[in-house]
N, C-alpha and C positions, 0 to 999 in steps of 0.2 A: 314607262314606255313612250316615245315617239307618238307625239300627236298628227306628225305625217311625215311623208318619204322626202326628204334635202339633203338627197347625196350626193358630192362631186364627183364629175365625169374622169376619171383620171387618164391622162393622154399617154401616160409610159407608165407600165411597172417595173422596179419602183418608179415612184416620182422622187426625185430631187430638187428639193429647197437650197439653196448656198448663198453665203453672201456674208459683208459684214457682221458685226456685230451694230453698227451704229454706221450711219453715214457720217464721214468728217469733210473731205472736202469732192468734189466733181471729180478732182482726177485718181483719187484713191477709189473710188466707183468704177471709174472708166477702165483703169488698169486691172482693178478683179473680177469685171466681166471680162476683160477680153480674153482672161485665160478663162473663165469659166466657162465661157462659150464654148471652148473647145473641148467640153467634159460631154458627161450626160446630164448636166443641170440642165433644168425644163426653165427655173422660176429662181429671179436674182431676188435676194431679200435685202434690207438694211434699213436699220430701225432710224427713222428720223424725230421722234421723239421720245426720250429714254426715262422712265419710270426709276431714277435711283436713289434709295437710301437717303442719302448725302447731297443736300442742296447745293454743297459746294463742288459737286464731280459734275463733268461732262455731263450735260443734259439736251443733249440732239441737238441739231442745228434749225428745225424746223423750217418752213413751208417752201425756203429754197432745197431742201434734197428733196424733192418732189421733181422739178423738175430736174434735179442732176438724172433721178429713175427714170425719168420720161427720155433723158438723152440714151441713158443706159440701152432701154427699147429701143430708139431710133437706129445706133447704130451695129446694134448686136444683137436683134431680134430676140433677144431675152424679152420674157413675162416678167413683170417687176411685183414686187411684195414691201407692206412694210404693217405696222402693228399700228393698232387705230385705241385708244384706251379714253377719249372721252368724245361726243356728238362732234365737236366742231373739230377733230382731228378725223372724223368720218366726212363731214363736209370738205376738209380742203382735198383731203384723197381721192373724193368723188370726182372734183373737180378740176384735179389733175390727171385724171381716168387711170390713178393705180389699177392693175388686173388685178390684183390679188390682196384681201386683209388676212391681217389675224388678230385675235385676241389674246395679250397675256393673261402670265399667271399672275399677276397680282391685283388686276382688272376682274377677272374671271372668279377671285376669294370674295368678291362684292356685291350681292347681290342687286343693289341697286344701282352699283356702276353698270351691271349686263343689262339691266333692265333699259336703261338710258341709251346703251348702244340699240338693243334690239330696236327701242324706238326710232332710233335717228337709222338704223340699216333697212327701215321695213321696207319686203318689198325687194331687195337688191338680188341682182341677178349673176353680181361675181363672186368666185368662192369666198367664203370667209371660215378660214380654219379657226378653233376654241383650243386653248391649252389647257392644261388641266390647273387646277388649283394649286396655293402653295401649297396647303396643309391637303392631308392622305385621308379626304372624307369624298367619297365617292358621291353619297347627296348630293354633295356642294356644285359638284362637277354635272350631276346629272340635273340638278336645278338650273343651272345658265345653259345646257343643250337645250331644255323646255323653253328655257325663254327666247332662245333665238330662233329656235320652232314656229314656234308661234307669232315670231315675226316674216312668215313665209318669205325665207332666202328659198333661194333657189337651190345655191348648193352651200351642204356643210358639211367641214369632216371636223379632226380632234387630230389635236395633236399632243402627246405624253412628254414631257420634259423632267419630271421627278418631282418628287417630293422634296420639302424641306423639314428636317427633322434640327434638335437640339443638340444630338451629338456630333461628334467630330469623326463624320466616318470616311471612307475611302473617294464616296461621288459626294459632289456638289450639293447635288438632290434626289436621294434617294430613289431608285428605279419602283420598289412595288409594285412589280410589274402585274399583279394578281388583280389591281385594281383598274388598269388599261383592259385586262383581256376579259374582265366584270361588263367595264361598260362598251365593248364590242359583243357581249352577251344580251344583252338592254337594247344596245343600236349597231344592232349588224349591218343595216344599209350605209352607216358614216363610216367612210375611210379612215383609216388610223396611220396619222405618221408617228416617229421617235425624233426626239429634238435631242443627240447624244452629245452637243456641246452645253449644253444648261444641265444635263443628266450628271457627265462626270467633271465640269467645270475642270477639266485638265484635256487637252489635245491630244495626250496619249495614252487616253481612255476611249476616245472616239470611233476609233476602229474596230475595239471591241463589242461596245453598246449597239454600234449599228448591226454588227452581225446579228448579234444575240434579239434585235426587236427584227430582224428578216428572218429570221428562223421562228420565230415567233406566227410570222404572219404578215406583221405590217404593212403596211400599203405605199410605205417611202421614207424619206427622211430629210428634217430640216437640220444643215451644217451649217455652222459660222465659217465662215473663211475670208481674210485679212490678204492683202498684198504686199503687207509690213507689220505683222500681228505684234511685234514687240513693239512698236511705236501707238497702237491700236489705245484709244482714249477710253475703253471700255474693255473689260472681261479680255484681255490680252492672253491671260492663262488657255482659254480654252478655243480660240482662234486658228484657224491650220492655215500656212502659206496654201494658196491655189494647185501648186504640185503636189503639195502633199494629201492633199483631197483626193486630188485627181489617182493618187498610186492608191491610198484608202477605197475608194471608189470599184478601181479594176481590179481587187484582191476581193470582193467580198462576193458573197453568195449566194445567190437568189433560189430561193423554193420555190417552185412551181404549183404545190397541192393547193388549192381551195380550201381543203379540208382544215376547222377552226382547231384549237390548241384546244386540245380534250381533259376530262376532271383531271388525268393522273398527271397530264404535265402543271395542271394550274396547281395540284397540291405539293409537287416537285418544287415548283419555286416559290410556292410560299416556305417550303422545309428552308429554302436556301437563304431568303432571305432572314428568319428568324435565325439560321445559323451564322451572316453576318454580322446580326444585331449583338449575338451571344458574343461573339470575338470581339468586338467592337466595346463594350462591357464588360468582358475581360479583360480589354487593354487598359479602359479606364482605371479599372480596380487597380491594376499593378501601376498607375501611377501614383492609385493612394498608397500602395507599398512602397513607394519609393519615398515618398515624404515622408511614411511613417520609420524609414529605415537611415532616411538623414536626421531625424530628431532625437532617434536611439542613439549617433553615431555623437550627435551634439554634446548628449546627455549618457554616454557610455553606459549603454544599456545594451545585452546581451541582445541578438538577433531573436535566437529562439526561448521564446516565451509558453512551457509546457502545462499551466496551467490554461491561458487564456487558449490555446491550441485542442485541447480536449472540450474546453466548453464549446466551441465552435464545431468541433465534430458533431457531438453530442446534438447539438439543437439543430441542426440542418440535415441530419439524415434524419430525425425525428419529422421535421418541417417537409423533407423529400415524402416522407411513409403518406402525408399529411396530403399531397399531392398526387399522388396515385405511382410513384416511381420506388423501387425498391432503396431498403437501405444499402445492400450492396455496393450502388450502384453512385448515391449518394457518396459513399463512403471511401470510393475511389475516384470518384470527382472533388471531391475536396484536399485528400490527400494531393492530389495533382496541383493544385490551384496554390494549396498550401507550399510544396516544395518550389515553385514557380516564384511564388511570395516573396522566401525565405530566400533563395537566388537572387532576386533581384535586389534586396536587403544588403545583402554580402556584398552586391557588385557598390552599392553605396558605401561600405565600410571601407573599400579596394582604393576608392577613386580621392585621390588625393597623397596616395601613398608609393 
């Protein structure tokens, strides 16, 4: 639990965050506030120094977009934002009087990286929103809120971006969303935004996720938005032109109630997402049927294999009983899986002829 009250004041509900992905140069800034201004973004973002992977990609321009964001303020009354991941990236921001920090997910997986900011932020009086970690360990996440607690900010929220998982599924980074609405359970006083550009790493996932974290509850939402998102030196995929924000924006739907997401909807979507994970793991499997249906094809080997077929039955409704689930049950779920298999086999025997 919260060692004390550091929650931001939010000036509109929602709040909206938008903005680059990364600043490139002064006037790719100037051109996506000047449409953004004309939205309901509160707070311009644009990362000027970029935490990636790959020492040879795009790594921010540093401490001059600093003041491209201070022009950005000057002449479109935009709040400017951008991400602070080590002390002396907290020092020049201070010193450029950015309004607004955040901390990333990859910063935030570190505990002794948070530990460093908390120190170098103690004490600060502008908001500074926490992202959630990469990895789906809710400690992790409730460890760097203590720390920055205890470096009495003024004001702190969180901000939900997803998880990062090992398989190849439909978002970037995983929503589990059971773990955001966990730690608004812990710290109800911090604001909760959705960061639906890092969530489904595609632009035409964006619309959806934001809905879905406003129905939720959320308290806002930070968007990537580009002036030229295919030209865009970073995360291009998941970038919306400023129009397209903007029509995203006036289609979505704001809940009015207070009232927090109760047990049956947090166990609804944990159902849901365990049901993505299942398809998701079913798709895998059938790609192992499909290799195993080119090696048969290699090696003229019949599709259906009616021995190894029965022992599969056999030991998996057995395994099901073992589980608490009916053999029945088991027994038409495999059949399923198997004829599904067995199709996609054939479709490899097809192809080439």
């Amino acid at each position: 639990m919260p060692t004390k009250s550091s929650n931001i004041q939010l000036e509109t509900s929602p709040l909206i965050i938008a903005g680059p992905c990364a600043a490139e140069s002064e006037q790719q800034l100037l051109e996506t506030a000047g449409f953004l201004a004309q939205t309901s973004v509160k707070i311009f973002r644009a990362g000027i120094w970029k935490p990636r992977t790959n020492p040879n990609t795009f790594e921010g321009v540093g401490e001059i977009g600093l003041k491209w964001l201070n022009r950005v303020r000057r002449e479109y009354g935009l709040k400017v934002a951008t991400e602070v991941a080590t002390p002396k990236h907290v020092e020049l921001a201070q010193k450029y009087d950015i309004d607004v920090f955040w901390i990333g997910a990859r910063t935030a997986s570190d505990p002794f990286a948070v530990q460093a900011l908390a120190d170098a932020l103690k004490g600060e009086s502008r908001p500074v929103w926490l992202k959630n970690p990469i990895s789906p360990e809710i400690d992790l996440w409730c460890g760097s809120v203590e720390r920055m607690l205890r470096a009495d900010l003024s004001h702190l929220g969180l901000i939900h971006r997803g998880f990062s998982t090992y398989r190849n599924e439909v978002y970037r980074n995983s929503p589990f969303w059971q773990i955001p609405l966990e730690m608004r359970r812990r710290y109800p006083s911090l604001p909760l935004l959705c960061d639906p550009s890092h969530m489904g790493g595609n632009k035409n996932l964006i619309g959806e996720l934001s809905q879905q974290a406003l129905n939720l509850g959320y308290d806002g939402l930070m968007i990537e938005a580009h002036i030229h998102p295919d030209q865009a030196l970073s995360d291009s995929s998941q970038q919306l032109r400023p129009q397209q924000l903007a029509k995203i924006l006036s289609k979505l739907v704001v809940r009015q109630s207070q009232i927090q997401p109760n047990e049956l909807e947090v166990l609804r979507h944990k159902i849901d997402e365990l049901d993505e994970t299942l398809l998701s793991m079913l798709a895998e499997r059938m790609q192992l049927s499909r290799q195993i249906g080119q090696y048969k094809k290699t090696e003229n080997i019949t599709v259906f294999q009616n021995d190894r077929y029965g022992d599969v039955l056999q030991h998996y409704t057995l395994w099901a009983e073992r589980c608490g689930l009916s053999k029945e049950f088991a027994k038409q779920l495999f059949e399923n899986i198997h004829a599904e298999s067995v199709r996609q086999q054939i479709e490899i025997l097809k192809e080439g002829h």
